[in-house]
PDB file with one MODEL, atoms N, CA, C and O in Angstrom:
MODEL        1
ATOM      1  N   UNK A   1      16.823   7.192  -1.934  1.00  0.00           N
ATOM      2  CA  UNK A   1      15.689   6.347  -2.263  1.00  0.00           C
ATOM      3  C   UNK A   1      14.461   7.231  -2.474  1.00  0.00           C
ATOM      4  O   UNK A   1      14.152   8.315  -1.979  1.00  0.00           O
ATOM      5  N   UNK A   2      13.741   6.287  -3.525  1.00  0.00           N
ATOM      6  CA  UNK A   2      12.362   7.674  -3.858  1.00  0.00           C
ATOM      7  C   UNK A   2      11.004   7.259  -2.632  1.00  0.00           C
ATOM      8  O   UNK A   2      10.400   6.189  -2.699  1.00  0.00           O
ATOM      9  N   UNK A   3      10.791   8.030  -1.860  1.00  0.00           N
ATOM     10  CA  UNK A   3       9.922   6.978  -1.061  1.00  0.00           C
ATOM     11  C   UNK A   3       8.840   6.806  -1.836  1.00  0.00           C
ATOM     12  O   UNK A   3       8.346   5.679  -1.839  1.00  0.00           O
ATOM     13  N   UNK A   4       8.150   7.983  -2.761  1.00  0.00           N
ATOM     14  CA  UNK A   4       7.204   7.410  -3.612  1.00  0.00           C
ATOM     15  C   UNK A   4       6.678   7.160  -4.940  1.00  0.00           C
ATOM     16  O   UNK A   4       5.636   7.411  -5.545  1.00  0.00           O
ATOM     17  N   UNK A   5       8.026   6.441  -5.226  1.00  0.00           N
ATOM     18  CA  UNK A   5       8.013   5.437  -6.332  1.00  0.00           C
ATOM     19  C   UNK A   5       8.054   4.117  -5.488  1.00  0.00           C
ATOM     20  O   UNK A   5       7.661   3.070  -6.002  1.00  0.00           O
ATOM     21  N   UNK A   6       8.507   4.147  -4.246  1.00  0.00           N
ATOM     22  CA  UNK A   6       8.849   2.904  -3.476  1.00  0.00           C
ATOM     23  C   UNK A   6       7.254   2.443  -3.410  1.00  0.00           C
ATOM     24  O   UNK A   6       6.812   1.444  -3.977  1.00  0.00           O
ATOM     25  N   UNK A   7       6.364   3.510  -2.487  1.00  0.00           N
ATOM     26  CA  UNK A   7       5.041   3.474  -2.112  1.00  0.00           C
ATOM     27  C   UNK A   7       4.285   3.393  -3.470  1.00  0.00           C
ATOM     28  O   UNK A   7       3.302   2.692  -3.228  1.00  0.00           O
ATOM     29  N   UNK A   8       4.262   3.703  -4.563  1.00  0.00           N
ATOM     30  CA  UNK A   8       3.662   2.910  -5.751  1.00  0.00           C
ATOM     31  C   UNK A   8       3.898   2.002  -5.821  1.00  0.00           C
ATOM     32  O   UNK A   8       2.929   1.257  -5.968  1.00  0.00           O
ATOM     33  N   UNK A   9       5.198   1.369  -5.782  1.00  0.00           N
ATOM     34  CA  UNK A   9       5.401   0.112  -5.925  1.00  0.00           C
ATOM     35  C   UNK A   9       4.537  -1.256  -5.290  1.00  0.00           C
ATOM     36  O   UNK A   9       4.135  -2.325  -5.749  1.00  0.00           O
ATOM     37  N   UNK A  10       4.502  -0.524  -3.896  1.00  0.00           N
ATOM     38  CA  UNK A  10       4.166  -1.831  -2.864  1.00  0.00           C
ATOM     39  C   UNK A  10       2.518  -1.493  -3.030  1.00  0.00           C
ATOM     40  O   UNK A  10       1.775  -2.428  -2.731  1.00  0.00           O
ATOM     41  N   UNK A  11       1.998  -0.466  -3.400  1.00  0.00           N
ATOM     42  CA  UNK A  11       0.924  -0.606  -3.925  1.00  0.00           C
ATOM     43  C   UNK A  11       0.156  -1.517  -4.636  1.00  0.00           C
ATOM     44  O   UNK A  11      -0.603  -2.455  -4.393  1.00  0.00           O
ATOM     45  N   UNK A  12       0.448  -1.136  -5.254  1.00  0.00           N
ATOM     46  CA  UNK A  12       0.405  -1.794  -6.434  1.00  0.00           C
ATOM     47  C   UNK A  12       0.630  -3.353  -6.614  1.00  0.00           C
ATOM     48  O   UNK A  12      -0.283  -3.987  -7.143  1.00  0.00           O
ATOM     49  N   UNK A  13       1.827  -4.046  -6.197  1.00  0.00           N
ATOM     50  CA  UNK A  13       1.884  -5.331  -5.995  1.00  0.00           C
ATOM     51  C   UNK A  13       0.706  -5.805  -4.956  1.00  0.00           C
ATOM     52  O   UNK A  13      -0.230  -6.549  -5.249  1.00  0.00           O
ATOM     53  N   UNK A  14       0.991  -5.137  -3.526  1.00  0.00           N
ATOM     54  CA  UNK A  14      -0.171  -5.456  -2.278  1.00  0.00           C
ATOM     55  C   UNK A  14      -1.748  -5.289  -3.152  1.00  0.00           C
ATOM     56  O   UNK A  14      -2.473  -6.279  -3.051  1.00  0.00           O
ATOM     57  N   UNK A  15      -2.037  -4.668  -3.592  1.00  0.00           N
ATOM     58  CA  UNK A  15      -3.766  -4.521  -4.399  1.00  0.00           C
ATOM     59  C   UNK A  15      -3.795  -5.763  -4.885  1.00  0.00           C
ATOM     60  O   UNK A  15      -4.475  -6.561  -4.240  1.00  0.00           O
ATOM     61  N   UNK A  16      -3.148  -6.227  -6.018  1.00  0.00           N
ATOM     62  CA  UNK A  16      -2.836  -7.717  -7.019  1.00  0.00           C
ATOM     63  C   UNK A  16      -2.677  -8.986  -6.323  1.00  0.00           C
ATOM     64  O   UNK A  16      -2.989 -10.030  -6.895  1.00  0.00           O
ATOM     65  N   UNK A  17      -2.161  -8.984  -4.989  1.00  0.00           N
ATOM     66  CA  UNK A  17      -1.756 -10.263  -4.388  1.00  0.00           C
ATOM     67  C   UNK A  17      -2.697 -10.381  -3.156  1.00  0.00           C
ATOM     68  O   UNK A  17      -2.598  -9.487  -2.315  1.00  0.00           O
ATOM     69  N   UNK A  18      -3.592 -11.369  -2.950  1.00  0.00           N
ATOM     70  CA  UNK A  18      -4.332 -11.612  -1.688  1.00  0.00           C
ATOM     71  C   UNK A  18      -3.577 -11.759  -0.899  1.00  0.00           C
ATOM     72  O   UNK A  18      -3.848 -11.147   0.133  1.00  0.00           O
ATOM     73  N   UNK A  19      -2.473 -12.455  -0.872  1.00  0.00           N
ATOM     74  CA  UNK A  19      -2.054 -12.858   0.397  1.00  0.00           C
ATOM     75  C   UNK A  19      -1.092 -12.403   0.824  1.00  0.00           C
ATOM     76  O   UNK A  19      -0.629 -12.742   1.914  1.00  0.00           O
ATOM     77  N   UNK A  20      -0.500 -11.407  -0.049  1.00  0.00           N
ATOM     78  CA  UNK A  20       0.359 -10.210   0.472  1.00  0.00           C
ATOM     79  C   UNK A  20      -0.831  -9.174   0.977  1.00  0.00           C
ATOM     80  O   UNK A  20      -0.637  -8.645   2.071  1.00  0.00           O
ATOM     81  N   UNK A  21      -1.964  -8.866   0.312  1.00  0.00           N
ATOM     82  CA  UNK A  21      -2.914  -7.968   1.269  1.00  0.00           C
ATOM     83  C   UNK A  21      -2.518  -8.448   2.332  1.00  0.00           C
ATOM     84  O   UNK A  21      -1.587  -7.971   2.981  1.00  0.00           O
ATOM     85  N   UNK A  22      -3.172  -9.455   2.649  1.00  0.00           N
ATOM     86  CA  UNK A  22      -3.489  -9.984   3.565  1.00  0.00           C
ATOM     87  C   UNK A  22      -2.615  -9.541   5.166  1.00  0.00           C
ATOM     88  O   UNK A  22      -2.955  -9.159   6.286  1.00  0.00           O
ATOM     89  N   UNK A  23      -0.948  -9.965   4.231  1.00  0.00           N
ATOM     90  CA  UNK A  23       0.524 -10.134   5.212  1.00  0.00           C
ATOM     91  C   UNK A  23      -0.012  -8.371   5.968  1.00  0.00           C
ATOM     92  O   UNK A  23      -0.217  -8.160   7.163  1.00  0.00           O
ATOM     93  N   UNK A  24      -0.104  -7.521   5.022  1.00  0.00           N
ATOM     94  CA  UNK A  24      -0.028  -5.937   5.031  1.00  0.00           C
ATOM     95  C   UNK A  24      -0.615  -5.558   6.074  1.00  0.00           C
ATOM     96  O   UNK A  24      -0.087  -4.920   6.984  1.00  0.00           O
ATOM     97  N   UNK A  25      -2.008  -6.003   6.009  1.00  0.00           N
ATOM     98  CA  UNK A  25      -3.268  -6.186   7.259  1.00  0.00           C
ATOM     99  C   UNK A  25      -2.257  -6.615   8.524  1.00  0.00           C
ATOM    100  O   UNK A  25      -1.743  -5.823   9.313  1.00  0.00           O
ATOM    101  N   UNK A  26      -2.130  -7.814   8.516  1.00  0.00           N
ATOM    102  CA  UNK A  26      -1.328  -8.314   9.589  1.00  0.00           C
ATOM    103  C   UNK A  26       0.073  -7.770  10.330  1.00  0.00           C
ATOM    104  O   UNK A  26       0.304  -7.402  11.482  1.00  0.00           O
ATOM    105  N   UNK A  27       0.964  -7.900   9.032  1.00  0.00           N
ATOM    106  CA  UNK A  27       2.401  -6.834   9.398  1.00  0.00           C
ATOM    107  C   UNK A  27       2.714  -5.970   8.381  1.00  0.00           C
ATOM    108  O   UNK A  27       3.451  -6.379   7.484  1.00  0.00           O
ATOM    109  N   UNK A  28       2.315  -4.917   8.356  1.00  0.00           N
ATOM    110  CA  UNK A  28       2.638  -3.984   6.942  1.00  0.00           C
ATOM    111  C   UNK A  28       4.277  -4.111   6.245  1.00  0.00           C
ATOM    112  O   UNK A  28       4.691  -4.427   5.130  1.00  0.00           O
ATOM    113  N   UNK A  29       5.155  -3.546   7.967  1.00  0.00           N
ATOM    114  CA  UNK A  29       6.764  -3.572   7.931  1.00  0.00           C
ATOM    115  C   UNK A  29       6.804  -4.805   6.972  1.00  0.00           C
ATOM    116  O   UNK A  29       7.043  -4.654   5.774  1.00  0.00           O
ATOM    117  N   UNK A  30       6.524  -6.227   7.617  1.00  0.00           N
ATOM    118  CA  UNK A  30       6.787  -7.284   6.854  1.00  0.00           C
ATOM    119  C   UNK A  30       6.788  -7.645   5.301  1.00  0.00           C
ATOM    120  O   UNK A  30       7.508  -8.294   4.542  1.00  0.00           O
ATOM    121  N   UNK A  31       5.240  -6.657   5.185  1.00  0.00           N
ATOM    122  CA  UNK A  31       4.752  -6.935   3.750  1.00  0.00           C
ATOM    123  C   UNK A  31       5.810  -6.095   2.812  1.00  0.00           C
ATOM    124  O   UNK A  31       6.221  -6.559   1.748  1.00  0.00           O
ATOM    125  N   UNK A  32       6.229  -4.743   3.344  1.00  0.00           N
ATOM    126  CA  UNK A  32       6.758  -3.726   2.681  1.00  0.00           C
ATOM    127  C   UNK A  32       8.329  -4.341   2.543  1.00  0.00           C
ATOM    128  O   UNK A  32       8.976  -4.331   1.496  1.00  0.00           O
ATOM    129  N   UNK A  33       8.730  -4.804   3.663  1.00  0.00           N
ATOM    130  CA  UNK A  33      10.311  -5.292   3.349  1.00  0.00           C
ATOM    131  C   UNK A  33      10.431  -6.351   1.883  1.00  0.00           C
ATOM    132  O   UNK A  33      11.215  -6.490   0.944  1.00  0.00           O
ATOM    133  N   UNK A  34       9.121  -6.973   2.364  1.00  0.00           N
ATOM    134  CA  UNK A  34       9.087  -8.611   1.097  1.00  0.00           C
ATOM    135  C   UNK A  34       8.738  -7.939  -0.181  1.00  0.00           C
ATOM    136  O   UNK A  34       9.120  -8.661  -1.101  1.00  0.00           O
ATOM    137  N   UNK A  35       8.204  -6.922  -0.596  1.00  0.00           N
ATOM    138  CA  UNK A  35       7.811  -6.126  -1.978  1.00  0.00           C
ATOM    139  C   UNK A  35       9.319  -5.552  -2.124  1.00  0.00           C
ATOM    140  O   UNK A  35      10.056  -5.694  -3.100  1.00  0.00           O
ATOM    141  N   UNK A  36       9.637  -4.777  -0.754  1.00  0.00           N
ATOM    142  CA  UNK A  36      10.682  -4.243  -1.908  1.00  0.00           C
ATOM    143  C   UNK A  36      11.995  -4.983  -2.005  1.00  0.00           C
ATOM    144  O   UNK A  36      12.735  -4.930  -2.988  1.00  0.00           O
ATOM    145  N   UNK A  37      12.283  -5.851  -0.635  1.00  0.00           N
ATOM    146  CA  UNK A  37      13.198  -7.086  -1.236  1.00  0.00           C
ATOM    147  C   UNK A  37      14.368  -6.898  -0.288  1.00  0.00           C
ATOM    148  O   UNK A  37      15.235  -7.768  -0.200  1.00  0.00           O
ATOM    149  N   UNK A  38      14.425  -5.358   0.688  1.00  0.00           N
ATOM    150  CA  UNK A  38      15.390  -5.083   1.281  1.00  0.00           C
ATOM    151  C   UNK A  38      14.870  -4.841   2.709  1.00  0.00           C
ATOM    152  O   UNK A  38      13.747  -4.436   3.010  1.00  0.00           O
ATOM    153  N   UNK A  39      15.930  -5.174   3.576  1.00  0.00           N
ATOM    154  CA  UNK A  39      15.580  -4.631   5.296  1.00  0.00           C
ATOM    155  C   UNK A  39      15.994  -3.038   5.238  1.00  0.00           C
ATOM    156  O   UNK A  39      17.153  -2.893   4.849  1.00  0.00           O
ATOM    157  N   UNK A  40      15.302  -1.803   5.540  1.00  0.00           N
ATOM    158  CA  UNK A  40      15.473  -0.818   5.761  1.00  0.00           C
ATOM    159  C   UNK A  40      15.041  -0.434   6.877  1.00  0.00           C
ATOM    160  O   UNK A  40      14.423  -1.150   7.665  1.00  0.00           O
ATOM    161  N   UNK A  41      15.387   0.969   7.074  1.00  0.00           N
ATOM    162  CA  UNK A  41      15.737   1.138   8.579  1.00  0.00           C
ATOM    163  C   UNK A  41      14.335   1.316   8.740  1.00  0.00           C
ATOM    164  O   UNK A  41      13.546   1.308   7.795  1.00  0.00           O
ATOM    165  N   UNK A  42      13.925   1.526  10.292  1.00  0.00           N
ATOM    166  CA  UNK A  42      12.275   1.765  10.918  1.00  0.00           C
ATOM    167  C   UNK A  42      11.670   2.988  10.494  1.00  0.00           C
ATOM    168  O   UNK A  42      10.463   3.075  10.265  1.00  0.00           O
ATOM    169  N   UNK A  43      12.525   3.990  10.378  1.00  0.00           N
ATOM    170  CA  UNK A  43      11.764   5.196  10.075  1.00  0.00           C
ATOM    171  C   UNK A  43      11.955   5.168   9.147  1.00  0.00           C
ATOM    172  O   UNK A  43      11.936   6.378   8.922  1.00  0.00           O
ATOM    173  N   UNK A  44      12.258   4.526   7.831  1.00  0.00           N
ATOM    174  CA  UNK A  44      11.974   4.897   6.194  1.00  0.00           C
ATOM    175  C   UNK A  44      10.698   3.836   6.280  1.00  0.00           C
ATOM    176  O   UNK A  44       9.661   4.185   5.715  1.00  0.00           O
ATOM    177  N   UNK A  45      10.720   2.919   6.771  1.00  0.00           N
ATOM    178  CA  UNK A  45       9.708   1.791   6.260  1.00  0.00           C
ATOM    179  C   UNK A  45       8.667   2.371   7.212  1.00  0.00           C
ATOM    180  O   UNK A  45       7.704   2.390   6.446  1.00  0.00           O
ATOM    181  N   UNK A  46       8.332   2.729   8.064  1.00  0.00           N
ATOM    182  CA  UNK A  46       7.238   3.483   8.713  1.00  0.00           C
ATOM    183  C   UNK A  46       6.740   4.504   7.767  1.00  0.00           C
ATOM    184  O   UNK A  46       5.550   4.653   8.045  1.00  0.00           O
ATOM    185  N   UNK A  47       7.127   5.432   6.593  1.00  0.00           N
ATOM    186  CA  UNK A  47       7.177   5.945   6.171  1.00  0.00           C
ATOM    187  C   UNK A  47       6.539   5.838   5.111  1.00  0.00           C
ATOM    188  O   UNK A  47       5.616   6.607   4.842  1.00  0.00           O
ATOM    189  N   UNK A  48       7.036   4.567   4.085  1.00  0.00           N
ATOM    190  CA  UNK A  48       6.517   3.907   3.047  1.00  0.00           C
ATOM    191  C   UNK A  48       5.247   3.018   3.819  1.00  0.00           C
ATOM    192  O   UNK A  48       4.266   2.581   3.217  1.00  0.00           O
ATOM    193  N   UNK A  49       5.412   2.918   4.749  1.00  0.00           N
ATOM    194  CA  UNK A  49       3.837   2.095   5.096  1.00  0.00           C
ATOM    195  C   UNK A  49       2.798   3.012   5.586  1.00  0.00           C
ATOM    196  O   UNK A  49       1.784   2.445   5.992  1.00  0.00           O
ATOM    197  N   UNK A  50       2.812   4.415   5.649  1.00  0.00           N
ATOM    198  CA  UNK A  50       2.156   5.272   5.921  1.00  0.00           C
ATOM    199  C   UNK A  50       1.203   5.720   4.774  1.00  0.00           C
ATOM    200  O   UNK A  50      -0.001   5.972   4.733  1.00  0.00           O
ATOM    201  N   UNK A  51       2.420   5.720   3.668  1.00  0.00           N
ATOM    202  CA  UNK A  51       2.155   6.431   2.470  1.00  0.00           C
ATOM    203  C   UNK A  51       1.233   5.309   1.647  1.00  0.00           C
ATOM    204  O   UNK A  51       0.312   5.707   0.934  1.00  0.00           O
ATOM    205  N   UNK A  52       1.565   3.711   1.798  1.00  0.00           N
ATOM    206  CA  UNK A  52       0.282   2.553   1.432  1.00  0.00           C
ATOM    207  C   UNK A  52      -0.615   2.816   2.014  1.00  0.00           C
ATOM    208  O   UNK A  52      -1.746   2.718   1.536  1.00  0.00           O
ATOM    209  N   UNK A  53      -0.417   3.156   3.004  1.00  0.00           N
ATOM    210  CA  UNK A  53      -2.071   2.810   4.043  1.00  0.00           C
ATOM    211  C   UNK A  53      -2.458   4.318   3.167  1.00  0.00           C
ATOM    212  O   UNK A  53      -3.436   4.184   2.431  1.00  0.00           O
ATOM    213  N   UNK A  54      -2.098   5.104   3.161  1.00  0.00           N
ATOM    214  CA  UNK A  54      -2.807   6.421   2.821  1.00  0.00           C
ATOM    215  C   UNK A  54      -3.445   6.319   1.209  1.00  0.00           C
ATOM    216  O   UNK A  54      -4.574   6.668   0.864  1.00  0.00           O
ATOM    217  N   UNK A  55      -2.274   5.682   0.271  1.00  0.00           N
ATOM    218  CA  UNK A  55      -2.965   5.676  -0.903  1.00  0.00           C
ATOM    219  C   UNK A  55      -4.310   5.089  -1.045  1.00  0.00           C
ATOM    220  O   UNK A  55      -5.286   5.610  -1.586  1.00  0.00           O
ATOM    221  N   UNK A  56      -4.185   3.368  -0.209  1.00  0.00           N
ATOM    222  CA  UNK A  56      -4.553   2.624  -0.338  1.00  0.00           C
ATOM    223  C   UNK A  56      -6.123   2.806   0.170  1.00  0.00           C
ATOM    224  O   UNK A  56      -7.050   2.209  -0.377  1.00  0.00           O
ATOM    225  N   UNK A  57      -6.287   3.677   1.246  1.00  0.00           N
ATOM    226  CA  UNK A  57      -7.655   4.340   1.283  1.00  0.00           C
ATOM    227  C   UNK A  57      -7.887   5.272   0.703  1.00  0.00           C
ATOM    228  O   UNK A  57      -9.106   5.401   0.593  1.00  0.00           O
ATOM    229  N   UNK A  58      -7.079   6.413   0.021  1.00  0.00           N
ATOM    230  CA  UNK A  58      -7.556   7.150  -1.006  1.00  0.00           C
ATOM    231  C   UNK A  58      -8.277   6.438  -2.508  1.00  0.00           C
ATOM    232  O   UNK A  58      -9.205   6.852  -3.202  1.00  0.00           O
ATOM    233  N   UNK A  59      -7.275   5.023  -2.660  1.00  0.00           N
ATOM    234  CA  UNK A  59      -8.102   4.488  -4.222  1.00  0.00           C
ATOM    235  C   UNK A  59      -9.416   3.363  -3.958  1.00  0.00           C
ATOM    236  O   UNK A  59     -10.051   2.717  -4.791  1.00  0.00           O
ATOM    237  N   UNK A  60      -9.540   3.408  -2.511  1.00  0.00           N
ATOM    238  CA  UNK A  60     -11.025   2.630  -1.792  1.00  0.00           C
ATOM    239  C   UNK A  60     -11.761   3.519  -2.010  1.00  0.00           C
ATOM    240  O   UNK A  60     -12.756   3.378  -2.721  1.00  0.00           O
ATOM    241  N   UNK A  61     -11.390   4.764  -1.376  1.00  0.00           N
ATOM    242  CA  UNK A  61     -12.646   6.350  -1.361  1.00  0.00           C
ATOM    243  C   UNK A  61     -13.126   6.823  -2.794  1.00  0.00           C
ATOM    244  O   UNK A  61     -14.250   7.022  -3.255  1.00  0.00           O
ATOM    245  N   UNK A  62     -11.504   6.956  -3.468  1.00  0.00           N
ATOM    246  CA  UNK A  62     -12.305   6.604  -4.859  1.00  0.00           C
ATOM    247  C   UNK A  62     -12.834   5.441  -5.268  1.00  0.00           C
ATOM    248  O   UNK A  62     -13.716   5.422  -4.409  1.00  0.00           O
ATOM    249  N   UNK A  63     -13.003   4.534  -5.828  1.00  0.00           N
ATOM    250  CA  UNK A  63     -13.676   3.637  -6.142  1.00  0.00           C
ATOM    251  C   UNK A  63     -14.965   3.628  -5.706  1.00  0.00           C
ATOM    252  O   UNK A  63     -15.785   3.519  -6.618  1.00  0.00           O
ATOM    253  N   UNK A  64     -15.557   3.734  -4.232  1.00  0.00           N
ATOM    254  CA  UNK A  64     -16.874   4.188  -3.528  1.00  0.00           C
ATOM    255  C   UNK A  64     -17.632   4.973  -4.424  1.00  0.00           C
ATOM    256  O   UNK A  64     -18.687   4.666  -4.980  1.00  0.00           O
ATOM    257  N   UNK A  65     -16.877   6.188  -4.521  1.00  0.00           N
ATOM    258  CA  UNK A  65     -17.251   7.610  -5.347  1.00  0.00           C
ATOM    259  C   UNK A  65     -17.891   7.334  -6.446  1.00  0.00           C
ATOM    260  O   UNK A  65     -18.982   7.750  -6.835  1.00  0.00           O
ATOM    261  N   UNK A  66     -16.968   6.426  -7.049  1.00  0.00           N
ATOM    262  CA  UNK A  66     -17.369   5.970  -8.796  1.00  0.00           C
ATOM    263  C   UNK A  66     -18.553   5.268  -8.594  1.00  0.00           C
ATOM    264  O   UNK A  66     -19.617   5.526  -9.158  1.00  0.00           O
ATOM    265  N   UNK A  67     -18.335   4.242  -7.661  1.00  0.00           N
ATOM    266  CA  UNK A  67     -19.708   3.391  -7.733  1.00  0.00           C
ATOM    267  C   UNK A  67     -20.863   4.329  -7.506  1.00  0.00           C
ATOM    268  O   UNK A  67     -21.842   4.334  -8.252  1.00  0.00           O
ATOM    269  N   UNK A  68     -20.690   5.370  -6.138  1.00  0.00           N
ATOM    270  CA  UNK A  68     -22.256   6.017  -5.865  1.00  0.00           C
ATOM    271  C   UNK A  68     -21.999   7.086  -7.461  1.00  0.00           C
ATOM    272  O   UNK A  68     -23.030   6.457  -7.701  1.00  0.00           O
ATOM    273  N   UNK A  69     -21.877   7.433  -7.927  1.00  0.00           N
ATOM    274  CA  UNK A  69     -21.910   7.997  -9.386  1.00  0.00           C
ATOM    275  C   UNK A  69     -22.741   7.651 -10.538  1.00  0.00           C
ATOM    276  O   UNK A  69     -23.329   8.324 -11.385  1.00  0.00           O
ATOM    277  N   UNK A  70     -22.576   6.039 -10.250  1.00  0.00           N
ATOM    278  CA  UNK A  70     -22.921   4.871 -11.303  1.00  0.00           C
ATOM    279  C   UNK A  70     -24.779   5.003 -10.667  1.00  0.00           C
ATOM    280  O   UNK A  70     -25.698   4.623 -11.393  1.00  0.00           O
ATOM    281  N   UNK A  71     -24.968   5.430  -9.632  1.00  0.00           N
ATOM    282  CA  UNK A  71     -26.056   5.352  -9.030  1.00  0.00           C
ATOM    283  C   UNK A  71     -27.397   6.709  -9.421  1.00  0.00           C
ATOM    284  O   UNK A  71     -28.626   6.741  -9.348  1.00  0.00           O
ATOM    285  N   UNK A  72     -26.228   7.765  -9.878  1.00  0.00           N
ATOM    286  CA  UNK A  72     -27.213   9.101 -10.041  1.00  0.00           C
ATOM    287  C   UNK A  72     -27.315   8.940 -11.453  1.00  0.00           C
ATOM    288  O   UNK A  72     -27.984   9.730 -12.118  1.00  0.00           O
TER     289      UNK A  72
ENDMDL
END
């Protein structure tokens, strides 16, 4: 399994869907099993939910960036 094509994946859907954000906030495991459709074991899905949470504040930090940019 690619873990990150997996972790684009659930990206990407979780950004688009409020109420899968939402699930992610609440139970990531949960959110990540329901994106990708399968029960996998704890340490791959700990894994792929590491790698969301990580993108997922890297494309917040960017976005920030851009905005204070828009400012100078």
């Amino acid at each position: 399994m690619d873990i990150k094509a997996q972790i684009t994946a659930v990206v990407e859907k979780v950004t688009k869907d409020e109420a899968l954000k939402e699930l992610f906030k609440k139970d990531p495991v949960k959110a990540v099993e329901k994106v990708l459709g399968v029960d996998l074991p704890d340490d791959l899905v700990e894994k792929v939910v590491a790698g969301v949470k990580g993108k997922m504040t890297a494309d917040n930090l960017s976005g920030a960036v851009d905005q204070l940019k828009k400012l100078f």
